[in-house]
C-alpha positions as CSV (number, residue, x, y, z in Angstrom):
1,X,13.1,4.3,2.8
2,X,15.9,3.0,0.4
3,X,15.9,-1.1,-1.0
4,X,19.8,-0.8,1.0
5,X,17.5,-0.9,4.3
6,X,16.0,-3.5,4.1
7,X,17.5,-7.1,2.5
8,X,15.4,-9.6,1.4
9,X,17.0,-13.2,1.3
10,X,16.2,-16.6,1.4
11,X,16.5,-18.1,5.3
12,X,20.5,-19.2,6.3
13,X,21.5,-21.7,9.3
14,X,22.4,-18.5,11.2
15,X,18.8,-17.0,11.4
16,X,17.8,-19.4,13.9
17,X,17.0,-17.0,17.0
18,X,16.1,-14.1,15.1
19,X,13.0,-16.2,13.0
20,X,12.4,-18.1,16.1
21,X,11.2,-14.8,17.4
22,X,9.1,-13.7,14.4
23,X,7.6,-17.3,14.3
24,X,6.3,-16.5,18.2
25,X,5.4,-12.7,17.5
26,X,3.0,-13.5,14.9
27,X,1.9,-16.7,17.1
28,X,1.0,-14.1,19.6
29,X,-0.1,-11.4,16.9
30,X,-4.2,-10.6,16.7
31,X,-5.2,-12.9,15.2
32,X,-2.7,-15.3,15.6
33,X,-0.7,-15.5,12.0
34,X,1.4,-18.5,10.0
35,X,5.1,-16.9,9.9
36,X,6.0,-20.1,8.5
37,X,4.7,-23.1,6.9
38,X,5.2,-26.6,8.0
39,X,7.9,-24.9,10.7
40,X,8.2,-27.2,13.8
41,X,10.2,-26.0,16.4
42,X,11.1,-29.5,17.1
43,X,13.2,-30.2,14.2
44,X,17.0,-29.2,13.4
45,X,16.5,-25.5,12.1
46,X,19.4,-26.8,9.0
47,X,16.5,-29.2,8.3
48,X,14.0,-26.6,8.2
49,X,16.3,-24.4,5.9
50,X,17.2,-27.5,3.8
51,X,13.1,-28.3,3.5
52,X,12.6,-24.6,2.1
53,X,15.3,-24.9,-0.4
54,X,13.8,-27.7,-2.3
55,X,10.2,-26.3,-1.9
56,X,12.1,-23.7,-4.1
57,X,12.9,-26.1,-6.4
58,X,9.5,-28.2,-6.4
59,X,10.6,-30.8,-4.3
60,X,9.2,-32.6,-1.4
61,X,6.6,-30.7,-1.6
62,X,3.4,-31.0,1.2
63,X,0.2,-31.8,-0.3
64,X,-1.3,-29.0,-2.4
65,X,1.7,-27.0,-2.3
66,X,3.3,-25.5,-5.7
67,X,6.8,-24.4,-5.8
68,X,7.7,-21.4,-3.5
69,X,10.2,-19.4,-2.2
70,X,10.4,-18.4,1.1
71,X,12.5,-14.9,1.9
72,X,13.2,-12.8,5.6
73,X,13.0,-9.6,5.5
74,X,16.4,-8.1,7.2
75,X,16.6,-5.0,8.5
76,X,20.5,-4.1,10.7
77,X,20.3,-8.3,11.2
78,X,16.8,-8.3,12.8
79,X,13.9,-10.2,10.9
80,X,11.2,-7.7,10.4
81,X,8.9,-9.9,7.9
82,X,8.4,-12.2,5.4
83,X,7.9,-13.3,1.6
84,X,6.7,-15.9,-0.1
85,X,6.7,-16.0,-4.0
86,X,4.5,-19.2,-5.8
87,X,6.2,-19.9,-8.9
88,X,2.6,-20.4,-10.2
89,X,-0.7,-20.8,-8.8
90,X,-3.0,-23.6,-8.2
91,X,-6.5,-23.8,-8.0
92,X,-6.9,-22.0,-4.7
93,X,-3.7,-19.8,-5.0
94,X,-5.8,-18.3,-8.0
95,X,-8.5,-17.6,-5.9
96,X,-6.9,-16.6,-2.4
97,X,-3.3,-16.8,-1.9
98,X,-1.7,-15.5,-4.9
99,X,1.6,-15.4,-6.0
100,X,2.9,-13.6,-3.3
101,X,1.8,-13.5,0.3
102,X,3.8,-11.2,3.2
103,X,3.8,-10.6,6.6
104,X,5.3,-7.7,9.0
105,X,6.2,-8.6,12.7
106,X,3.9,-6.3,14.9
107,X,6.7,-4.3,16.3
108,X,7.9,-3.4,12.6
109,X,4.3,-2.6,11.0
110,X,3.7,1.0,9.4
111,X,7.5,1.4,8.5
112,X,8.0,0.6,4.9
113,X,8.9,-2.4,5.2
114,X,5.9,-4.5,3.6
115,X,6.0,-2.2,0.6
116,X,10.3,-2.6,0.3
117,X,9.7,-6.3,0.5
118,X,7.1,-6.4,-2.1
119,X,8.8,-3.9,-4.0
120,X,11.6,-6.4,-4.1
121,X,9.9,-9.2,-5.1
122,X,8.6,-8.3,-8.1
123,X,11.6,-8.5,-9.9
124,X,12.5,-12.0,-8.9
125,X,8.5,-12.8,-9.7
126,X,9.7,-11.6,-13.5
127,X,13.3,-13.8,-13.3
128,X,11.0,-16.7,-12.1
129,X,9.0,-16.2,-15.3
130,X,6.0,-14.8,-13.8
131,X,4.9,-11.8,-16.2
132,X,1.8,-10.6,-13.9
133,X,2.0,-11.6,-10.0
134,X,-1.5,-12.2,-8.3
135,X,-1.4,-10.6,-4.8
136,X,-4.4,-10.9,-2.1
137,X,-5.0,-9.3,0.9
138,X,-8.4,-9.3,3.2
139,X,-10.9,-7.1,2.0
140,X,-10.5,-5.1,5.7
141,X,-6.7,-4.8,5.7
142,X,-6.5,-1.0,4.4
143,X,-2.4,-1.4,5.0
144,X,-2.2,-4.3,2.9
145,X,-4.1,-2.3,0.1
146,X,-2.2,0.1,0.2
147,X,1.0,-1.7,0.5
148,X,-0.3,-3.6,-3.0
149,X,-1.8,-0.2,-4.9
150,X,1.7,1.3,-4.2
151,X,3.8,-1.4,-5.6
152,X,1.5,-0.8,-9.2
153,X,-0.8,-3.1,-8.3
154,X,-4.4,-3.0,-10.2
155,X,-7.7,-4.2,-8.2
156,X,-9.2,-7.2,-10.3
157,X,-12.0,-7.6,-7.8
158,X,-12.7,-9.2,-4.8
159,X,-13.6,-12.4,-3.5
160,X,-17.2,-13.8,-2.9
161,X,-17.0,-17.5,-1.7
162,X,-19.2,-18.8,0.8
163,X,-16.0,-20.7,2.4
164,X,-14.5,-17.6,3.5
165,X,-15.1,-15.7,6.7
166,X,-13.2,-12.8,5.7
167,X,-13.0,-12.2,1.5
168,X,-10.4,-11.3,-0.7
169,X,-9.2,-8.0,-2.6
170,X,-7.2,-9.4,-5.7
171,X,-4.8,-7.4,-7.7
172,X,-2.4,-8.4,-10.5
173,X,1.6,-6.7,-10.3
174,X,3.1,-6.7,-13.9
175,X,6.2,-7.6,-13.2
176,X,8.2,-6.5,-16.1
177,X,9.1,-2.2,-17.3
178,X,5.8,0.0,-16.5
């Protein structure tokens, strides 16, 4: 798969329907995942757009939260995923989240498109100043290693906190020329 299949971009007005329908595939997924933080179907979608932009820019940020940006995955105008990048990490970003978290819709999994998305975010990672990206995935998700080894990521370890149910596998990206 070429990067010219797959765009990754912040959300627009436009992508209303289309992340509408991720948001409910991944409600419905097993186990149920978070497509997007802090979305309520409820609200204006503009709104919603609006709120992500200054989460982007550190402000009005929820409780705990650090600055983030939040990208689709776009695949022939159909969302296939998602990306968040943490322009740093907090206290528990450094010991489960990460810099970068992703999601793939069911119907789009085992297609490239975690790895293109990831792929794609590690240059903005370095233009955001981050030299070495932190990226977690549960210690039984075998796709989500993969996805991580394949974009250069090294294993640091993996989780062992009593809090967890499931623990994490950490790697660091370097984000800058190999």
């Amino acid at each position: 798969m070429t990067s010219i299949e797959l765009e990754l971009r912040t959300l627009c007005d436009g992508d209303e329907e289309p992340f509408k329908r991720a948001v409910k595939a991944l409600e419905n997924d097993n186990p149920p995942w978070t497509f997007a933080f802090d979305f309520d179907e409820s609200v204006v979608f503009s709104d919603y757009v609006d709120k992500l932009d200054l989460w982007s820019r550190g402000q009005a940020l929820p409780e705990d939260f650090v600055p983030n940006t939040f990208f689709v995955g776009v695949v022939r105008n159909i969302i296939v995923g998602r990306l968040s990048i943490r322009h740093h990490l907090n206290d528990y970003l450094e010991k489960i989240g990460g810099h970068i978290g992703y999601g793939v819709i069911p119907a789009y999994r085992r297609q490239g498109y975690a790895t293109e998305m990831l792929r794609q975010a590690i240059p903005v990672c370095a233009s955001l100043g981050i030299e070495k990206a932190l990226v977690t995935c549960d210690e039984g998700n075998a796709g989500s290693r993969k996805v991580i080894e394949n974009c250069r990521g090294i294993y640091a370890g993996t989780t062992s906190l009593p809090e967890l149910t499931v623990q994490k596998r950490r790697y660091w990206i370097t984000t800058g020329p190999v």
